[in-house]
C-alpha positions in Angstrom: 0.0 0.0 0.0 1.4 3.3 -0.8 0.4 7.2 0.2 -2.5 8.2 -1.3 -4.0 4.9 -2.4 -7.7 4.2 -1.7 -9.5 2.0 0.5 -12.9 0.2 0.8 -13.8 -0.7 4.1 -15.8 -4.5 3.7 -15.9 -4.3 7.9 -14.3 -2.2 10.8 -13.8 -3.9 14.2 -14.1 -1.6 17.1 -11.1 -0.7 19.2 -12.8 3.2 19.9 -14.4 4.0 23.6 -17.6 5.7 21.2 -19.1 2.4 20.0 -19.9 1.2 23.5 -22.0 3.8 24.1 -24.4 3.6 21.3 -25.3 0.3 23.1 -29.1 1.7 24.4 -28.2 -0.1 28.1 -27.2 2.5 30.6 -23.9 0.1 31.4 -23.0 -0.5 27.9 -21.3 -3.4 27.3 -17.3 -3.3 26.4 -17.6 -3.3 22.3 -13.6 -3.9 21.6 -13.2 -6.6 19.0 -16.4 -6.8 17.7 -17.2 -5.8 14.7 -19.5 -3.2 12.6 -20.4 -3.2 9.0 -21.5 -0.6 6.4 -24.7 -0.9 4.2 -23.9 -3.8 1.8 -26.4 -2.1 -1.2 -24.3 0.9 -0.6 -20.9 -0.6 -0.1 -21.4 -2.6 -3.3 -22.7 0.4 -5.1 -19.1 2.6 -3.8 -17.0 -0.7 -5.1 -18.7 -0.5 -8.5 -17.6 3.2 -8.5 -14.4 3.3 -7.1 -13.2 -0.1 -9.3 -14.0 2.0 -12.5 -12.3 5.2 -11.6 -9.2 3.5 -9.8 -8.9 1.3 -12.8 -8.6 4.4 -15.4 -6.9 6.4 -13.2 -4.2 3.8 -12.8 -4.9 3.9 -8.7 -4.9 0.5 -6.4 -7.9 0.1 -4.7 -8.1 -1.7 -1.4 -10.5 -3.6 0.3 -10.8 -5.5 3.5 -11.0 -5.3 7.3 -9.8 -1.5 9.0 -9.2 -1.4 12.3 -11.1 1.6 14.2 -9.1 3.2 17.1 -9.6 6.4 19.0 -6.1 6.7 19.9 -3.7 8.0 17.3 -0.7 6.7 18.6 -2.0 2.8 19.5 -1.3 1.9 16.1 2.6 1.5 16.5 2.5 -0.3 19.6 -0.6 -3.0 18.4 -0.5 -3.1 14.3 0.9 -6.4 14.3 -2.0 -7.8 16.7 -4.7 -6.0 14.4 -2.8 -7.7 11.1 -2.2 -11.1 12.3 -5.2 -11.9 14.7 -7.9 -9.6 13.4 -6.9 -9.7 9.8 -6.7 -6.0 9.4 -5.4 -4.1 6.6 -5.8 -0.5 7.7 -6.5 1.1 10.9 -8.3 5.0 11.1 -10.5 6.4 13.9 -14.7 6.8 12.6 -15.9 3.8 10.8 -16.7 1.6 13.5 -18.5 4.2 15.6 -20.1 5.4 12.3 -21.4 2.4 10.9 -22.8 1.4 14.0 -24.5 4.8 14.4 -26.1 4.9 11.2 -27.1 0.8 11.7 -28.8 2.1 14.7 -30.8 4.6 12.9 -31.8 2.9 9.6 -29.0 5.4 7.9 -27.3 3.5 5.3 -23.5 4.5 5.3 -20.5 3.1 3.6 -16.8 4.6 3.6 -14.0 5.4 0.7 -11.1 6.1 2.7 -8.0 7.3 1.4 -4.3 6.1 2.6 -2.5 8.9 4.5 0.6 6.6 6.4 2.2 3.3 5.9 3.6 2.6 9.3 5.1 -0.2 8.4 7.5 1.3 6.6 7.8 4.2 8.1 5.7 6.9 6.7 3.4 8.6 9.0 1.1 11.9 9.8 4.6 12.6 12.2 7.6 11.8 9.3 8.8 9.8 6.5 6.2 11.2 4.0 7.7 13.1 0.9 6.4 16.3 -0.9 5.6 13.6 -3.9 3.5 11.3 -2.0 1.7 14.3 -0.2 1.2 16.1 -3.9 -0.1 12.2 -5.4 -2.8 12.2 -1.8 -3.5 15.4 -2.3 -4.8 15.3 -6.1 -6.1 11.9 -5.8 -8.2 13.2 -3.1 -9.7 16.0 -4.9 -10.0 14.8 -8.2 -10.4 10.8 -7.9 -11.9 10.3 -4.8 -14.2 13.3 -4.8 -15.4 12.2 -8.3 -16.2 8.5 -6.8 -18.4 10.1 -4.3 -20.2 12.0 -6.4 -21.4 9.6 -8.6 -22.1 6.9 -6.0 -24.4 9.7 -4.9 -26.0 10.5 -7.6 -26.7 7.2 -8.8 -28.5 6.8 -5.0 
């Protein structure tokens, strides 16, 4: 995976402190592990999208399990637990607590995220990026990603 590369979320398992509490008992239940999924209809419809427009625009899109964390630095210190045991292959900090919110409302909601560090190579929000890979996020972001969106919501 490089800077800048896009990424489908097919599940996210919870690792935030948010999720528990959209549990409707007044002691919530512990929600770590367990995991939360988008809108399938919607989450096909995004693939359909995104496939095309990565596909032209020469752009590797991933899809999989992300790993949903409120904590911005517990990614170096349990990455290889989320890989190996969860079968992870990104980690951000919303769709867990999203996809469960919108579940719990009758909101359908699916996610497009977009690669911003490889920390397993040392590129991260604090270092290791360069002023190439920020340019190729940066214009991926407005012009691929922004287009993918766009028509997945028009075609909704």
């Amino acid at each position: 995976m490089s800077i800048g590369d896009l990424l489908l979320p097919t599940q996210s398992i919870s690792g935030d402190g948010f999720s528990r509490f959209l549990e409707p008992k007044i002691n919530p239940p512990d929600m770590y592990g367990c995991p939360a999924h988008p809108d399938e209809n919607l989450r096909n419809r995004l693939q359909r999208m995104a496939s095309d427009a990565c596909q032209l625009a020469q752009i590797p899109l991933h899809m999989g399990t992300v790993f949903s964390t409120d904590s911005i630095l517990s990614q170096f210190f349990r990455l290889e637990e989320w890989v190996n045991h969860l079968g992870c292959i990104g980690v951000e900090m919303e769709t867990a607590a999203a996809f469960r919110a919108s579940n719990l409302v009758g909101i359908r909601m699916a996610a497009l995220l977009q690669l911003s560090d490889v920390p397993v190579i040392g590129k991260s929000v604090f270092n290791g990026r360069s002023s190439g890979e920020e340019i190729r996020r940066r214009e991926i972001r407005f012009t691929i990603l922004s287009r993918i969106i766009l028509d997945t919501l028009v075609e909704t």
